[in-house]
N, C-alpha and C positions, 0 to 999 in steps of 0.2 A: 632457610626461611620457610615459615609453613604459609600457606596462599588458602584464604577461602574466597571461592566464587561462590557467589551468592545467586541462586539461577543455574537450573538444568535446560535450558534453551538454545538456541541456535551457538549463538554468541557465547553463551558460558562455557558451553560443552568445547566450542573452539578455541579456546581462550585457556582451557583447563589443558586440553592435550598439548597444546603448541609449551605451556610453561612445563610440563612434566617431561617433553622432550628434552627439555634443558636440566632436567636431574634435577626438580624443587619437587617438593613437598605438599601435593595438592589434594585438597577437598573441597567436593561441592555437596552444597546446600541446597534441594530443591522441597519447595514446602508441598507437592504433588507425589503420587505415590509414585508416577510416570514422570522419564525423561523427554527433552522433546517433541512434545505435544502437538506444537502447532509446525511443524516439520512434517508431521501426518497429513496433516489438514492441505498445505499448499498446495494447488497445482492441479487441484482437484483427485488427491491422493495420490499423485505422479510425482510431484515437487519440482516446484520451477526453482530451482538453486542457485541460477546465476543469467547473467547475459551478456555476450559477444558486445551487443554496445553497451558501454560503458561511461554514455557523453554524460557530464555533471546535468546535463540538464533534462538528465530523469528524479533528481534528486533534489530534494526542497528542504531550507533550512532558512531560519530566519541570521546565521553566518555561513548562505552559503558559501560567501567567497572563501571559508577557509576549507572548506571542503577539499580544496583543489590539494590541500597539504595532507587530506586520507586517502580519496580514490586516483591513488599515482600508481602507473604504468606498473612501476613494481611491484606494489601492494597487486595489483588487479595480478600477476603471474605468480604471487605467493599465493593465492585461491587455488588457481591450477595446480599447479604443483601440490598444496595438501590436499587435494581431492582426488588426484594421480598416488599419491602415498596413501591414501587410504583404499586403492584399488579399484576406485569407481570410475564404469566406464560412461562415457557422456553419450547421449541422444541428444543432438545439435537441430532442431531444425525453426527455422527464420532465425537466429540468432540465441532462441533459447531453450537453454542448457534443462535436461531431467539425467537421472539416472536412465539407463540402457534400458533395463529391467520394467522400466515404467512404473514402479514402485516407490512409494515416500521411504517405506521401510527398509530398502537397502540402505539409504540415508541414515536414517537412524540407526538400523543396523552396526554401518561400520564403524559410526562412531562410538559407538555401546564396545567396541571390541578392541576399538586401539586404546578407549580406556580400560581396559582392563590390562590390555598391553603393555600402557604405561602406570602399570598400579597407583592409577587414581584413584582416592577413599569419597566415598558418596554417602550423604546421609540424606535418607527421605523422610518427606512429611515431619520438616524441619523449616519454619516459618520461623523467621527471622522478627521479635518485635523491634528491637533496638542497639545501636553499633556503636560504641564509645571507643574516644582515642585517648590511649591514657600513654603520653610517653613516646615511646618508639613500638607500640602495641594495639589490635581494635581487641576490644571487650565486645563478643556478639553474644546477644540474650535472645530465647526462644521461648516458650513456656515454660521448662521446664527444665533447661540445659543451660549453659555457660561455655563460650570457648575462648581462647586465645591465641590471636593468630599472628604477624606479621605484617602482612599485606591483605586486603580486602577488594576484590573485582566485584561490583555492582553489575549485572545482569539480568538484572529482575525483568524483564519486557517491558510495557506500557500500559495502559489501562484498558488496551483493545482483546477483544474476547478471555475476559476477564474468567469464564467457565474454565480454563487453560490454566488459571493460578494467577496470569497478569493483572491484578487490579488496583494496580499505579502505587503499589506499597512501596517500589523503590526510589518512587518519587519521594517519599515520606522520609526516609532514609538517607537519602540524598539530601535533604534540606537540612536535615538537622545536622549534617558534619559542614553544614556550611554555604550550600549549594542554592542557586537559585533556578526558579524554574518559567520557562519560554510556557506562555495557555495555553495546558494538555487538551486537544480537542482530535474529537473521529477523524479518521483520513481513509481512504479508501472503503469508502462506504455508501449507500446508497441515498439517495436524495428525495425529499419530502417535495411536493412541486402541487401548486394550485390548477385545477384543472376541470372539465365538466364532466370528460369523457372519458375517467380514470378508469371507471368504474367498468366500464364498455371494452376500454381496451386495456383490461388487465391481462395479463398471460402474453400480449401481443409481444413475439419481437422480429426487430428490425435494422438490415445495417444502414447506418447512420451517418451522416456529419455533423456534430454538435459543434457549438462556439459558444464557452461562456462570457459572460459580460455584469462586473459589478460596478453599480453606480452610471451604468451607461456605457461602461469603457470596455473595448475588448480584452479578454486576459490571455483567454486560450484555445486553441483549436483540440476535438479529437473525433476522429474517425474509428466508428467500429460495430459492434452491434447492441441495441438497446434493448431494455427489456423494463415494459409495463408494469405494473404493478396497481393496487387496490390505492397505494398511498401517494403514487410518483414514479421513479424510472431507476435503475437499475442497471447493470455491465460493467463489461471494463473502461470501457469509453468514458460512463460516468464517475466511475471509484477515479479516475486519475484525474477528474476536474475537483470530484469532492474536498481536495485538502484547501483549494483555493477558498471552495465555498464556505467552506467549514469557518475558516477565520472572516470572512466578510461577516458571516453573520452575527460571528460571537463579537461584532465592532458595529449593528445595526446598521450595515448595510444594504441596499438592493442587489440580489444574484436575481440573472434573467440569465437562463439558457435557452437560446435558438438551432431548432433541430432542419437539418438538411435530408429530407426524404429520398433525396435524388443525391446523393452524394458524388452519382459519375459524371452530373455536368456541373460545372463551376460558375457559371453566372445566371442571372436573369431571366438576361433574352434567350441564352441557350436553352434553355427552358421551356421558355415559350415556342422558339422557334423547334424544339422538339417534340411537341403536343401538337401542334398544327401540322409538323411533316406526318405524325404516328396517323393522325385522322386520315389522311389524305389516302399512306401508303398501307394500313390496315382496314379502312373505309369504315370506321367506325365513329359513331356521330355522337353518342352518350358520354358525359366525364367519365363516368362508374368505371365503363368497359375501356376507356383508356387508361385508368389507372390501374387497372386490377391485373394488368399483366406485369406490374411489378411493384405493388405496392397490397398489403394486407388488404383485405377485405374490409374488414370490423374496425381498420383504422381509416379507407377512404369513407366508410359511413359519419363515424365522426367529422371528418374533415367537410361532407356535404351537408351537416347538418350545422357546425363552425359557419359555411355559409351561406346556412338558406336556402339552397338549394335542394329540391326531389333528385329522386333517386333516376328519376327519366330527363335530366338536365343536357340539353346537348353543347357541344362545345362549337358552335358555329352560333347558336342561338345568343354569347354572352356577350355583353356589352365589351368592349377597350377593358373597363374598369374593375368590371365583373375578373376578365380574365387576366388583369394584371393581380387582382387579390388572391385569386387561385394558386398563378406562381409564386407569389409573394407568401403562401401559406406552406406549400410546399417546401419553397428554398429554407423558410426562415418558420419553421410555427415556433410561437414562445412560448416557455413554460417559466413561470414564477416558481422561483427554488423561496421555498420559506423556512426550512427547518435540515437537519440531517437525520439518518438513523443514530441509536446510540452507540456508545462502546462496544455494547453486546454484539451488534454487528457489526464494527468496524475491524478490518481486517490490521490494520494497525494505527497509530494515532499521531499528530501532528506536534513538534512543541515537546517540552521537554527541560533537562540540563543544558543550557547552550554550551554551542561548540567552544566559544572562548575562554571556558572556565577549564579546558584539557589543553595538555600536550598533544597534540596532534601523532607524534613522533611515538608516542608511548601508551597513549590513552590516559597519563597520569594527570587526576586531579591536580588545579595549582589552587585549590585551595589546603589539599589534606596531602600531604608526602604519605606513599603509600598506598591510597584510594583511587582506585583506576574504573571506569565506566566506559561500558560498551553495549553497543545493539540500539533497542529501542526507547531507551532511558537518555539517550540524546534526541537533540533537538535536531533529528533527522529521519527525514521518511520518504520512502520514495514510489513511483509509477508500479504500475501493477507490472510483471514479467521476470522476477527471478531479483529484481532492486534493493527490497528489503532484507533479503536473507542475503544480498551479495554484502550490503552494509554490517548484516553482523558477521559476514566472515573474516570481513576485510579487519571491522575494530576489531574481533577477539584476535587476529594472529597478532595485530601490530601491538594489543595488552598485554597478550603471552609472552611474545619476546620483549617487550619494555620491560613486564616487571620482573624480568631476570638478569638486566642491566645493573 
């Protein structure tokens, strides 16, 4: 049986080698002159490839529950194992996985080399417009080509960083053999936030305790470092709230996120009662000079100016009330989320093919026999740390050896 993946990407390119192990007939279609692309890009050129935790609840789907039937013990050892056969050695540390080398490119690399190993045929800057199922056969048309193949792996990416070749065509593709699709929107991406002192404290950052809260309700906590911006806020802390916010708004909802300046005391009063010991055992009498030992400069400005307060303001001088609003700015300042960045920045995208239109077991469409979809063309997407590309490892091995069943 001849196999076209459709997609040189994480997921296709693994999806290609695992079926060519099994002695089929494989070629990939990638519409870029480059394989791989955004395999470059993660990690900040390092590539975060995987990670040690593994808990479903880095991963967001509108069925997660079935999830539980991809990211299984085994699947998570069949990663290792082919990342072990492809000779790469791991740099492990907090739980996540780079190449040794600290290069995206031995990544790509190796995989560039066991396809060749496995005489995979590669056609580039071969965009796919249209896939018909005629029979026990797809009819794929391009501009100016015609092929026919057997079985067909959807690979295409998502509509996120769309510069990369992904610009959600396989969504387009996918509907037409039948498919339906969960609202493609940004996910791990930066957030648009109303504010007075954007502008002031652009550049600024800070590690953080965020909590966001749609409609008033809490959704989620995260801890990490934040990063200002002219438009709103930025980090990884924020990309791993962004998918929530993302869908609240495209349903006219309220997103408020509340930032923890002090993130190493956990309540209120602790707060408080650690402003009033710092005065006491540092003898310093001005807010300014008690916050500035550990908090930004140009963001405790902002926050003196949030409350009216000169810059000669002392902290013995404040009322109860005064000094209960100071903690309460600290513990909790809100920021109105109104908007997200777009595709163009989003590092990958929410929504999708749902999960319950696959075989879990195989990746095989039950709409189309033969039609198998993996990576980020499901309706799966996950926490910043190695999530996303561990998803397209996991669907392309378990598409490779399905579609050779």
């Amino acid at each position: 049986m001849k196999i076209a993946v459709i997609g040189g990407g994480a997921s296709g390119l693994v999806t290609a080698i695992i079926a060519a192990r099994e002695k089929k007939e494989v070629l990939i279609l990638e519409r870029n002159q480059q394989y791989g692309k955004k395999i470059l890009m993660t990690g900040n050129g390092r590539c975060n490839y995987w990670n040690e935790d593994q808990n479903l609840e880095h991963y967001h789907s509108r069925d997660w529950d079935l999830l539980k039937n991809i990211i299984t013990e085994e699947n998570k050892k069949q990663v290792k194992y082919f990342f072990d056969s492809l000779g790469i050695v791991p740099k492990i540390k907090n739980g996540y996985y780079y190449p040794y080398s600290n290069q995206a490119t031995s990544i790509q690399s190796a995989l560039f080399k066991e396809l060749n190993r496995q005489n995979v045929s590669r056609l580039e800057e071969f965009f796919v417009k249209k896939i018909e199922k005629k029979k026990d056969q797809f009819i794929i048309y391009s501009e100016d080509k015609t092929l026919v193949v057997d079985q067909v792996i959807l690979a295409t990416g998502s509509s996120a960083y769309p510069k990369t070749g992904s610009d959600g065509n396989g969504y387009q593709l996918a509907k037409s053999l039948g498919h339906s699709l969960v609202p493609v929107l940004p996910s791990l991406v930066q957030l648009k936030t109303k504010g007075k002192y954007l502008k002031e404290w652009n550049g600024i950052r800070m590690d953080v305790k965020l909590t966001l809260y749609i409609d008033q309700k809490e959704i989620k906590k995260e801890t990490g470092e934040i990063q200002f911006t002219n438009y709103g806020i930025s980090g990884i802390c924020v990309f791993n709230l962004s998918g929530f916010a993302s869908k609240a708004l495209a349903l006219s909802k309220k997103v408020k996120i509340t930032m923890n300046c002090c993130p190493f005391i956990d309540t209120k009063e602790e707060l408080n009662s650690w402003l009033s010991n710092r005065r006491k055992e540092l003898k310093m009498e001005k807010l300014e000079d008690l916050l500035e030992g550990c908090l930004n400069y140009k963001w405790i400005l902002g926050l003196l100016k949030e409350l009216n307060f000169s810059r000669d303001t002392n902290w013995k001088d404040l009322t109860k009330k005064e000094k209960e609003r100071v903690v309460e700015l600290l513990f909790a300042f809100p920021l109105e989320v109104y908007d997200t960045n777009s595709f163009l920045n989003a590092q990958v995208c929410s929504g999708g093919v749902p999960l319950s239109e696959i075989n879990p077991k195989t990746m095989e469409s039950s709409k189309v026999k033969n039609l198998y979809l993996v990576g980020e063309i499901l309706d799966v997407d996950g926490d910043c740390g190695g999530y996303n590309l561990g998803f397209a490892w996991i669907s392309g091995i378990i598409a490779g050896k399905g579609c050779c069943k």
